[in-house]
mmCIF file of the N, C-alpha and C atoms, coordinates in Angstrom:
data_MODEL
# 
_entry.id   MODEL 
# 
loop_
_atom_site.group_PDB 
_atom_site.id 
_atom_site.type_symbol 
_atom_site.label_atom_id 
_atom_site.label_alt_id 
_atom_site.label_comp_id 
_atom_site.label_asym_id 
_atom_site.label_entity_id 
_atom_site.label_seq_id 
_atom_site.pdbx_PDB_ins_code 
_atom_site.Cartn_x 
_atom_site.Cartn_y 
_atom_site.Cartn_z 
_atom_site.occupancy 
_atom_site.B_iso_or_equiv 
_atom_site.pdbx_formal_charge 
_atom_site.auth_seq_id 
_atom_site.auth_comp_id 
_atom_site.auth_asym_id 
_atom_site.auth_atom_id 
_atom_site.pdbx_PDB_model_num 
ATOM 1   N N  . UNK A 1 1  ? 11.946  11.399 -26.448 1.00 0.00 ? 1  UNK A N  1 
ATOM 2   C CA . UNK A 1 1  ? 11.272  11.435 -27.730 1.00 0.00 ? 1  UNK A CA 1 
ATOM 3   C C  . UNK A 1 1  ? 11.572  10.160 -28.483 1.00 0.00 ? 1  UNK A C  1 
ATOM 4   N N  . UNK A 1 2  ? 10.625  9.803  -29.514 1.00 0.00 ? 2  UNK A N  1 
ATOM 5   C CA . UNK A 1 2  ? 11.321  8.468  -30.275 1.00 0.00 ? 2  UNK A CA 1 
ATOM 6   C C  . UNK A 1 2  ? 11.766  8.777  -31.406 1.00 0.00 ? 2  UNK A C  1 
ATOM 7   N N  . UNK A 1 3  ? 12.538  9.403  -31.547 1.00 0.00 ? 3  UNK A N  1 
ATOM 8   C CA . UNK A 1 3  ? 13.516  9.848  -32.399 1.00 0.00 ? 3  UNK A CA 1 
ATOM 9   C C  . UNK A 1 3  ? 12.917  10.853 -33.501 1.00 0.00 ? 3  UNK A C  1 
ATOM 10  N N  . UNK A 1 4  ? 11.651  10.841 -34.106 1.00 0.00 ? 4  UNK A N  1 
ATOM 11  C CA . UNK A 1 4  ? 11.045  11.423 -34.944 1.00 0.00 ? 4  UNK A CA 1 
ATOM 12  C C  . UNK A 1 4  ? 10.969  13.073 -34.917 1.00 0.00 ? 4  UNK A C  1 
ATOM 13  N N  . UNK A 1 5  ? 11.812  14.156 -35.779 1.00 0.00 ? 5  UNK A N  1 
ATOM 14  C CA . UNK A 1 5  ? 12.140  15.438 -35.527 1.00 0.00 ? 5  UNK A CA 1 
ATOM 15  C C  . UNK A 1 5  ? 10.517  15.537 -35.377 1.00 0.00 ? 5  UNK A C  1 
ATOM 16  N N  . UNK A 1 6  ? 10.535  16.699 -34.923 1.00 0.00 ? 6  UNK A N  1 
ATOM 17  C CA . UNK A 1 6  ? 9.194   17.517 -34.465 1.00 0.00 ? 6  UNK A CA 1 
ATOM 18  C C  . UNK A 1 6  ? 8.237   16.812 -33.915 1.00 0.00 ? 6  UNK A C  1 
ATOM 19  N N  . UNK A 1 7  ? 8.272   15.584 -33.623 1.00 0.00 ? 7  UNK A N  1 
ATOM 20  C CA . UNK A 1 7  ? 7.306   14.875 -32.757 1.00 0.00 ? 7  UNK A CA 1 
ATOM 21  C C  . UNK A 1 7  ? 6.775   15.790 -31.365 1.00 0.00 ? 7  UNK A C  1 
ATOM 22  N N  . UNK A 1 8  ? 5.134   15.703 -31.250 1.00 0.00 ? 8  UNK A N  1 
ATOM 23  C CA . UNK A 1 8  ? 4.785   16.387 -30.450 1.00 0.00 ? 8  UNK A CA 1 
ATOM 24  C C  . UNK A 1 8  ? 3.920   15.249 -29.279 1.00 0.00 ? 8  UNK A C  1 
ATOM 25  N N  . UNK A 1 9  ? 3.623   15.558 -28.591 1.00 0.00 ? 9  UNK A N  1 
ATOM 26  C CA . UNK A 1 9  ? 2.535   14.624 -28.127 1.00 0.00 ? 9  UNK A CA 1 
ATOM 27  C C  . UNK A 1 9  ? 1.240   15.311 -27.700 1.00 0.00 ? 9  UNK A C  1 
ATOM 28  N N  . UNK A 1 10 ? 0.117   14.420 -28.289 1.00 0.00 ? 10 UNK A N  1 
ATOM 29  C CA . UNK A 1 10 ? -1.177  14.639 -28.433 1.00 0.00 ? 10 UNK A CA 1 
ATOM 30  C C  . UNK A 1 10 ? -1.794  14.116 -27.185 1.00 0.00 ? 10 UNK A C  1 
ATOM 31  N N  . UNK A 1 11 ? -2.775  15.029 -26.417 1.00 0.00 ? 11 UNK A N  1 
ATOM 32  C CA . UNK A 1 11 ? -3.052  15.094 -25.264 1.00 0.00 ? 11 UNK A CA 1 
ATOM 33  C C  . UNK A 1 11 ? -4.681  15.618 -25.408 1.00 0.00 ? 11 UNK A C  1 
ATOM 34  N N  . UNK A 1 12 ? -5.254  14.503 -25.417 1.00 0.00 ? 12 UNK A N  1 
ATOM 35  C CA . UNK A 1 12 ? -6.696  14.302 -25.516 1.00 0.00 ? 12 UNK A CA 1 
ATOM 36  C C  . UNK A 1 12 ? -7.532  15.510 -23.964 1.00 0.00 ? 12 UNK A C  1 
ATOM 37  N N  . UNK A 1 13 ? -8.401  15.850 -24.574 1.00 0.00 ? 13 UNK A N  1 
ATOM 38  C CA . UNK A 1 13 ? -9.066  16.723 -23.113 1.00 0.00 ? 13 UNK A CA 1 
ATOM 39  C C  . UNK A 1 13 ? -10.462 16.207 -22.664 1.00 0.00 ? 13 UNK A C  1 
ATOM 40  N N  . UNK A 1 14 ? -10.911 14.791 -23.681 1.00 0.00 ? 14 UNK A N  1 
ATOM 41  C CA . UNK A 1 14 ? -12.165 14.753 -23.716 1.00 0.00 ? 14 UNK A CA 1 
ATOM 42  C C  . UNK A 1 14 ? -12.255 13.156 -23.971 1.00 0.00 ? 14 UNK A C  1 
ATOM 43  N N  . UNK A 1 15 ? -12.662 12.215 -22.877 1.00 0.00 ? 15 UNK A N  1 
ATOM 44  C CA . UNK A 1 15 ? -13.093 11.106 -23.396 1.00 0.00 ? 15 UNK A CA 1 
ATOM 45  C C  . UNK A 1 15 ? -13.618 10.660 -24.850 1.00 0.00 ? 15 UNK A C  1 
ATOM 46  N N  . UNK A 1 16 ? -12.941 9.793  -25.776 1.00 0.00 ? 16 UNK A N  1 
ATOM 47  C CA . UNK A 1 16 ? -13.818 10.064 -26.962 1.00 0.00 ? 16 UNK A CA 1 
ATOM 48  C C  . UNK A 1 16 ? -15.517 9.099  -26.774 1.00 0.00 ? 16 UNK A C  1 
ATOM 49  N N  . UNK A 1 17 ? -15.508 8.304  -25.814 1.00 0.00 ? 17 UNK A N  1 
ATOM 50  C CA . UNK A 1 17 ? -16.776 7.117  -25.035 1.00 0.00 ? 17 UNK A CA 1 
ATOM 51  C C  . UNK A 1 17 ? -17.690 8.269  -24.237 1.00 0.00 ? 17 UNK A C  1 
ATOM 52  N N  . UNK A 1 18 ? -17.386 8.838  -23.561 1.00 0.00 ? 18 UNK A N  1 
ATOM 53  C CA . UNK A 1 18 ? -17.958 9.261  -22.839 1.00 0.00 ? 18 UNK A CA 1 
ATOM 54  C C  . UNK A 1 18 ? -18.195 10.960 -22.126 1.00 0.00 ? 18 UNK A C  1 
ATOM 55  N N  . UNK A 1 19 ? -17.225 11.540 -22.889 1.00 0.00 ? 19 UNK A N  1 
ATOM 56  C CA . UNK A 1 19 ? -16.901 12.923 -22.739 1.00 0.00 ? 19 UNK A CA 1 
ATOM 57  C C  . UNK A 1 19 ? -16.741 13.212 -21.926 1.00 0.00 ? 19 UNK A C  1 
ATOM 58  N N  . UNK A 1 20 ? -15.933 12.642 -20.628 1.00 0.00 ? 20 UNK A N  1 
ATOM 59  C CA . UNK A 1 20 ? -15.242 12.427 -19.401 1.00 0.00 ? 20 UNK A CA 1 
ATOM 60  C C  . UNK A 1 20 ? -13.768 13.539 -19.810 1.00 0.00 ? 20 UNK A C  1 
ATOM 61  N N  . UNK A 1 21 ? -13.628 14.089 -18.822 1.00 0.00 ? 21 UNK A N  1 
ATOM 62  C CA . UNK A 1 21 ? -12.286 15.086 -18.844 1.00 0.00 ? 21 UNK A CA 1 
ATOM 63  C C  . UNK A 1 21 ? -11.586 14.015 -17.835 1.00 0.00 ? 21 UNK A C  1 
ATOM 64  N N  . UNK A 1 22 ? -11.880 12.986 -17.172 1.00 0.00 ? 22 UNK A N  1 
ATOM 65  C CA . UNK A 1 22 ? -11.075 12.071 -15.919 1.00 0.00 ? 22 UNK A CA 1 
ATOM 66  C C  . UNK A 1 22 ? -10.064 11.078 -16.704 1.00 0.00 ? 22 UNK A C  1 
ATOM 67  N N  . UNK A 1 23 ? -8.943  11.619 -17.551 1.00 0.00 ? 23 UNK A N  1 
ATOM 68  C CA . UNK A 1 23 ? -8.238  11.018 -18.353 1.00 0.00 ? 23 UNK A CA 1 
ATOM 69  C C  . UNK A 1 23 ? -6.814  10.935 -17.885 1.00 0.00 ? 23 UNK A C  1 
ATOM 70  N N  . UNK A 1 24 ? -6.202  9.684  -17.685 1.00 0.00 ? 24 UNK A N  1 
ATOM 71  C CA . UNK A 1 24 ? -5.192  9.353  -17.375 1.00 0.00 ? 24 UNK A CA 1 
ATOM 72  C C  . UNK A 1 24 ? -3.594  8.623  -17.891 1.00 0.00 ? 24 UNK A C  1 
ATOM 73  N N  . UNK A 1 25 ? -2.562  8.674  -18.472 1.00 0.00 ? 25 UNK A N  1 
ATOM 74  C CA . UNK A 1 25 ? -1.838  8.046  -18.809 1.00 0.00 ? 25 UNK A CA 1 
ATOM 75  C C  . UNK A 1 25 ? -1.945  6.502  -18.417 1.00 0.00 ? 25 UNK A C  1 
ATOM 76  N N  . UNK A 1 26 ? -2.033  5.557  -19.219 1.00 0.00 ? 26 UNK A N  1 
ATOM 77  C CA . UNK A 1 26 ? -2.187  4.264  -19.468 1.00 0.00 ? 26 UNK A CA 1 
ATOM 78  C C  . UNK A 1 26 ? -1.226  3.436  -20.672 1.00 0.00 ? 26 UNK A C  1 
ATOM 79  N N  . UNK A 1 27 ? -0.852  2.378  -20.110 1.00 0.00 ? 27 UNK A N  1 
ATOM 80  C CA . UNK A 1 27 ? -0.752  1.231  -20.908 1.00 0.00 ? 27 UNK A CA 1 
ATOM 81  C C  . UNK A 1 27 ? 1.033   1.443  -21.140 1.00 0.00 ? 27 UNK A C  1 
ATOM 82  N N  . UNK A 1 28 ? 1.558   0.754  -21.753 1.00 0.00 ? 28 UNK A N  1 
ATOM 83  C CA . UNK A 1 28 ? 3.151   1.051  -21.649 1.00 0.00 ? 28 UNK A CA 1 
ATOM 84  C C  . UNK A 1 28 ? 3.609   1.839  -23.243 1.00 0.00 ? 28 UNK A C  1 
ATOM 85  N N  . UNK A 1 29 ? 2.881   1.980  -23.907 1.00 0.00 ? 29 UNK A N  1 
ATOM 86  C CA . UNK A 1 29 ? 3.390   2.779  -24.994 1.00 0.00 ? 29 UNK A CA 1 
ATOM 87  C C  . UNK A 1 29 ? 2.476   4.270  -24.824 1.00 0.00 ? 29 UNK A C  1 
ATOM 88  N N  . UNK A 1 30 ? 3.513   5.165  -26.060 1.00 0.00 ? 30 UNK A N  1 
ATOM 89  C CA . UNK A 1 30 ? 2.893   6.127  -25.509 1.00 0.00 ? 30 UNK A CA 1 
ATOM 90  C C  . UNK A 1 30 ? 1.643   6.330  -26.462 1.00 0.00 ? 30 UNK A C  1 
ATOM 91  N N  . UNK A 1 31 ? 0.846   7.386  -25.915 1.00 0.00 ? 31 UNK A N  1 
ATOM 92  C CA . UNK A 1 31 ? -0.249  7.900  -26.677 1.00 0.00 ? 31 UNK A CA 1 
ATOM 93  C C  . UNK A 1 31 ? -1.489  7.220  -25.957 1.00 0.00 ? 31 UNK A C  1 
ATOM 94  N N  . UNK A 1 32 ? -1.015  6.193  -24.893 1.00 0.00 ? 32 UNK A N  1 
ATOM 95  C CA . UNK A 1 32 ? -2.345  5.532  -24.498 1.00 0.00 ? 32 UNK A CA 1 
ATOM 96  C C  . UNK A 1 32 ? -2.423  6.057  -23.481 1.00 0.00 ? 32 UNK A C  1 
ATOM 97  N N  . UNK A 1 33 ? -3.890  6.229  -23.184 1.00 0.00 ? 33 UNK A N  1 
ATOM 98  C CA . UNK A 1 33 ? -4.916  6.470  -21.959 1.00 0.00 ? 33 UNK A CA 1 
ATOM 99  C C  . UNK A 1 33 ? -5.983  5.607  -21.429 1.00 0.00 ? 33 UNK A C  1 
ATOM 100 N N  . UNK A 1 34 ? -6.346  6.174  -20.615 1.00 0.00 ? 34 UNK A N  1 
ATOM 101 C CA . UNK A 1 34 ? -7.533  5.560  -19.567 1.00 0.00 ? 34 UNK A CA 1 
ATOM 102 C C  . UNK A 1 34 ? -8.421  6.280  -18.894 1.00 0.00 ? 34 UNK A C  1 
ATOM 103 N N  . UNK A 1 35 ? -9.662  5.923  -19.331 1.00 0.00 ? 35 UNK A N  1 
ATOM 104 C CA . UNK A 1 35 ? -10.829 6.811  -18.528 1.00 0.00 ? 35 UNK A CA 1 
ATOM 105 C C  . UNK A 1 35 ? -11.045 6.557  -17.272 1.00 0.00 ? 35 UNK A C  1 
ATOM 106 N N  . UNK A 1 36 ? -11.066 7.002  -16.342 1.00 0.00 ? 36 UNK A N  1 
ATOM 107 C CA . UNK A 1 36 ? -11.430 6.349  -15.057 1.00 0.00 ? 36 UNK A CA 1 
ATOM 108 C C  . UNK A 1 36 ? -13.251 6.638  -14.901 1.00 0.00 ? 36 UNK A C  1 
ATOM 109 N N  . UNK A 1 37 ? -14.129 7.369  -15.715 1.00 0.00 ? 37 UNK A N  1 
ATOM 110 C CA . UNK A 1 37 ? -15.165 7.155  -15.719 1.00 0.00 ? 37 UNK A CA 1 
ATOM 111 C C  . UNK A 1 37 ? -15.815 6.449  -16.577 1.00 0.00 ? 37 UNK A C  1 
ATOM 112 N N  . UNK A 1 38 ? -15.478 5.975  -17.132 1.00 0.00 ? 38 UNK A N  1 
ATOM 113 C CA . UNK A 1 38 ? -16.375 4.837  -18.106 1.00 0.00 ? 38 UNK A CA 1 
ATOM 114 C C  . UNK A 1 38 ? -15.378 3.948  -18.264 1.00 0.00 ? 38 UNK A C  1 
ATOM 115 N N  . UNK A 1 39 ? -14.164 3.439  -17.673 1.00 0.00 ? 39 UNK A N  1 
ATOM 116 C CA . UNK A 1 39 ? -13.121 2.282  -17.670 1.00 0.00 ? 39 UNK A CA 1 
ATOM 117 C C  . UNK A 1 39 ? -12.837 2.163  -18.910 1.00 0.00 ? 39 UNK A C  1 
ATOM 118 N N  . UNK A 1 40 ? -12.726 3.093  -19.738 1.00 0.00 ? 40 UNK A N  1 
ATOM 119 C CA . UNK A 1 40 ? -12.285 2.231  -21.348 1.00 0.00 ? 40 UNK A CA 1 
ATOM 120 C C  . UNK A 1 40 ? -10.577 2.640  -21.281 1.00 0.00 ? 40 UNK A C  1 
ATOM 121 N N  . UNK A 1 41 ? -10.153 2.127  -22.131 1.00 0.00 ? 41 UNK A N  1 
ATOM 122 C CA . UNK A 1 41 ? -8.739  2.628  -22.755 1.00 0.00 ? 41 UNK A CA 1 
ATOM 123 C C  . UNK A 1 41 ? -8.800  2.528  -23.745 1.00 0.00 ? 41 UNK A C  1 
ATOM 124 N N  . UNK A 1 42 ? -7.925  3.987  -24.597 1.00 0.00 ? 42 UNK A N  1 
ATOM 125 C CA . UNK A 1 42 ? -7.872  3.989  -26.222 1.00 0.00 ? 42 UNK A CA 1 
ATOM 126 C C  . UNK A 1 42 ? -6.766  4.762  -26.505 1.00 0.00 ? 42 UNK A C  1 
ATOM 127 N N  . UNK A 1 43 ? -6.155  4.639  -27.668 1.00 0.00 ? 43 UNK A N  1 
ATOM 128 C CA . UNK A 1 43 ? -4.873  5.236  -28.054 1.00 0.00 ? 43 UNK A CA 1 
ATOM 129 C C  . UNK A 1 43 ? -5.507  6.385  -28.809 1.00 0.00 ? 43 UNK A C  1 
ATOM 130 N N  . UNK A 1 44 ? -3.739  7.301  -28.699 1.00 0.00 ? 44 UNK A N  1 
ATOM 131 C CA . UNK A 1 44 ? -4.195  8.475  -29.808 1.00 0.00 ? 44 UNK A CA 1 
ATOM 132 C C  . UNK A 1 44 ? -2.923  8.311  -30.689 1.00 0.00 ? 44 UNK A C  1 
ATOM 133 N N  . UNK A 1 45 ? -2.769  8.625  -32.037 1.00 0.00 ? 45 UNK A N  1 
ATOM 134 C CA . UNK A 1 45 ? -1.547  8.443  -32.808 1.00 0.00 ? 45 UNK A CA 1 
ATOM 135 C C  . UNK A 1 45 ? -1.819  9.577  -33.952 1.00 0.00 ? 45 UNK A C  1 
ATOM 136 N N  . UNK A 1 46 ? -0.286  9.840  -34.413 1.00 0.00 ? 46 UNK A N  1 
ATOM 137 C CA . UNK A 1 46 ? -0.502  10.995 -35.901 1.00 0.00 ? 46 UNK A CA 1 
ATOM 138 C C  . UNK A 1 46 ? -0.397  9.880  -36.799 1.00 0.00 ? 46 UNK A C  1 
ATOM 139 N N  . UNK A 1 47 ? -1.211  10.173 -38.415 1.00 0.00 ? 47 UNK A N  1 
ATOM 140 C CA . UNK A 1 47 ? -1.279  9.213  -39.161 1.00 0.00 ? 47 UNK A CA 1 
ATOM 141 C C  . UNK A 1 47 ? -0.843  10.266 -40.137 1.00 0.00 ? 47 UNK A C  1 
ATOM 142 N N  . UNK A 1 48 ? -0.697  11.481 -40.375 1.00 0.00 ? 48 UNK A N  1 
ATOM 143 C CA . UNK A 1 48 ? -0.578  11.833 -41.495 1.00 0.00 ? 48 UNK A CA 1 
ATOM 144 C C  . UNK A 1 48 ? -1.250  13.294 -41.716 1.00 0.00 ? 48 UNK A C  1 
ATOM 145 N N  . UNK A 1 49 ? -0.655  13.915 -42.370 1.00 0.00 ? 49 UNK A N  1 
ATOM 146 C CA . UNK A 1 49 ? -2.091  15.053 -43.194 1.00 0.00 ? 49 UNK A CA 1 
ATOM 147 C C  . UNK A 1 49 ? -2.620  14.442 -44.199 1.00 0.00 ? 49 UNK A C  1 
ATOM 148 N N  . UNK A 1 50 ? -3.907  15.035 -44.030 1.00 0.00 ? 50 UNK A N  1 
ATOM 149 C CA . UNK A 1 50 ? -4.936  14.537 -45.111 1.00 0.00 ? 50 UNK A CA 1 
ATOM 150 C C  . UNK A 1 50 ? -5.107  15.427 -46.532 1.00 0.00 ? 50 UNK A C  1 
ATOM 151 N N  . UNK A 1 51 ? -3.851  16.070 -46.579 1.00 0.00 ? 51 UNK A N  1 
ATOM 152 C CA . UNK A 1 51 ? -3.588  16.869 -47.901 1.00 0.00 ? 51 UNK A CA 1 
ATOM 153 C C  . UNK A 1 51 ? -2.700  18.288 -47.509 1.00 0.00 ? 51 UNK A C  1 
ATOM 154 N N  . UNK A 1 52 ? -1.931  18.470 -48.884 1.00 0.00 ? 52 UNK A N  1 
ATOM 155 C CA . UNK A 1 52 ? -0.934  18.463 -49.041 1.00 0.00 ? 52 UNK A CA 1 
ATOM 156 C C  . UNK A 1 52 ? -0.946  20.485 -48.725 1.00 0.00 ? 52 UNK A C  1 
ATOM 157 N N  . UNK A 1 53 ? -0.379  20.802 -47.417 1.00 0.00 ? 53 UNK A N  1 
ATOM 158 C CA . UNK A 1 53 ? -0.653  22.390 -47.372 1.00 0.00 ? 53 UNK A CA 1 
ATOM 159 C C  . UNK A 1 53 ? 0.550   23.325 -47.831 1.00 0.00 ? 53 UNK A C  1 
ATOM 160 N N  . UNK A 1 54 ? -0.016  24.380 -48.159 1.00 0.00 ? 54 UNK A N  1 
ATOM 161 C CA . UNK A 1 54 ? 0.297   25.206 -49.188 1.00 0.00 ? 54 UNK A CA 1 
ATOM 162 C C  . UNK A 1 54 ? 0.499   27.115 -48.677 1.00 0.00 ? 54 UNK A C  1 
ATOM 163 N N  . UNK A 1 55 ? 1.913   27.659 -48.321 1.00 0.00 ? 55 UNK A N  1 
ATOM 164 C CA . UNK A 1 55 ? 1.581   28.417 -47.529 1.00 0.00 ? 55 UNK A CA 1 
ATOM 165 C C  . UNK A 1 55 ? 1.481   29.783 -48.317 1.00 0.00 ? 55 UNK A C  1 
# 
């Protein structure tokens, strides 16, 4: 883990290019992938909540 409590990792099911499920771990940091059907690579990352929840 990189140190961050509750860090999870986000695990894409769906090309966001091409809506390819043929998705592969890529690139040397984490969160990146690789399509093997449309050759792209793109990261995924948490940025935040987008407002403030309330239970």
């Amino acid at each position: 883990m990189s140190g961050e409590q509750g860090a999870q990792r986000a695990v894409p099911y769906y090309c966001p290019f091409c809506a390819s499920e043929d998705l592969w771990p890529a690139g040397e940091h984490h969160g990146q992938w690789e399509c093997r059907s449309c050759a792209r690579g793109f990261a995924l990352r948490f940025v935040g909540l987008s407002r403030e929840v309330t239970p």
